[in-house]
C-alpha positions in Angstrom: -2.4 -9.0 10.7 -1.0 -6.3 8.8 -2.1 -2.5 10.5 -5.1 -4.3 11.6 -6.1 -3.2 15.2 -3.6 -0.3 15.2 -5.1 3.0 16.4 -2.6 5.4 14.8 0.1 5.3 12.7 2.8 7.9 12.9 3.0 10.4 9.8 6.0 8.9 8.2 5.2 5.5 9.2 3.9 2.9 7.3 4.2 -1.4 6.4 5.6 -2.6 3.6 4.0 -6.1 2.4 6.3 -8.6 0.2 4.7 -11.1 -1.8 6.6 -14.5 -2.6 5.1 -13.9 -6.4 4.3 -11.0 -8.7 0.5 -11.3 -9.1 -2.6 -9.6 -8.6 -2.8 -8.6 -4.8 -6.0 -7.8 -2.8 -6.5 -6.4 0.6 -9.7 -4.9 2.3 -10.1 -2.5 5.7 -11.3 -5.2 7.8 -10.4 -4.7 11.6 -8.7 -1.5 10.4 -9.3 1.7 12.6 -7.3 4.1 10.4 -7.7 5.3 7.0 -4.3 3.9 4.6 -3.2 5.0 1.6 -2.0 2.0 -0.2 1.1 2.1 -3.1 1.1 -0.9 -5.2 4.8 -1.6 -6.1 6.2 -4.0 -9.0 9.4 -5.8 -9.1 11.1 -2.8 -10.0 9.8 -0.9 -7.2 7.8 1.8 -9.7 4.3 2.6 -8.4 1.6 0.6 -10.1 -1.5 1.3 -8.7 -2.3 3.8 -5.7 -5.8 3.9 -3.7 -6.5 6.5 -1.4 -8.0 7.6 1.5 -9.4 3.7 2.1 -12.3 3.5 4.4 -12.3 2.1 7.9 -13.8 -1.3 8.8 -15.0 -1.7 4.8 -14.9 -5.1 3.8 -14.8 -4.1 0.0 -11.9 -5.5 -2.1 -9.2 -3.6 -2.9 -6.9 -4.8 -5.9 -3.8 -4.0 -7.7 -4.3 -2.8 -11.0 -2.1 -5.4 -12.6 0.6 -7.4 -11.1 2.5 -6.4 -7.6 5.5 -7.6 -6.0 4.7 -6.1 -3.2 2.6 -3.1 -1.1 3.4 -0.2 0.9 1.0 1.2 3.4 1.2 4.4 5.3 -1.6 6.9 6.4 -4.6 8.1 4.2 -3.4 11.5 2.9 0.2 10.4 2.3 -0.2 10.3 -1.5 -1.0 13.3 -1.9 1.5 14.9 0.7 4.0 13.7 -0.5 2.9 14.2 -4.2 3.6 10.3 -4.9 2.1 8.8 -8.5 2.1 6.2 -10.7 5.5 5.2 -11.9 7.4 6.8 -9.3 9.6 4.5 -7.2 10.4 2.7 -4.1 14.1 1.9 -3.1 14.3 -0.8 -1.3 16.7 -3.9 -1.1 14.0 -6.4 -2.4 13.3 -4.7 -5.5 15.5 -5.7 -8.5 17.2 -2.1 -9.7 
């Protein structure tokens, strides 16, 4: 279910999704009120892929560039905000450091 159905998000907010295996995710805005940024994360935690600003309701696919371990979602605008980019990192216990 994901942020499906949510109406708002707080600004430093987001979900964090773990797959079981490094591979090429996809997602889509289905049932999603609220424009996401979504951060595409390898095992190492280093941005892979970033899309921005995704579009309400769309049922268009939206894939990682490559292989993910995993994908962090927060508000659309967060990106650039906080001036996150490719190969930049993510702490976080599941990531092998």
């Amino acid at each position: 279910k994901g942020l499906m159905y949510r109406e708002s998000l707080s600004e430093n907010e987001g979900m964090l999704f773990v797959f079981s295996e490094t591979d090429v995710h996809s997602f889509w805005m289905k049932n999603t009120y609220i424009p996401l940024d979504m951060i595409f994360l390898g095992n190492d935690g280093r941005v892979t892929s970033i899309f921005q600003r995704t579009i309400p309701h769309s049922e268009a696919v939206i894939a990682s560039r490559g292989r993910a371990r995993a994908v962090l979602e927060v508000n659309g605008g967060t990106v650039s905000r906080l001036g996150i980019m490719l190969g930049d990192r993510v702490e976080h216990p599941i990531f092998r450091n």
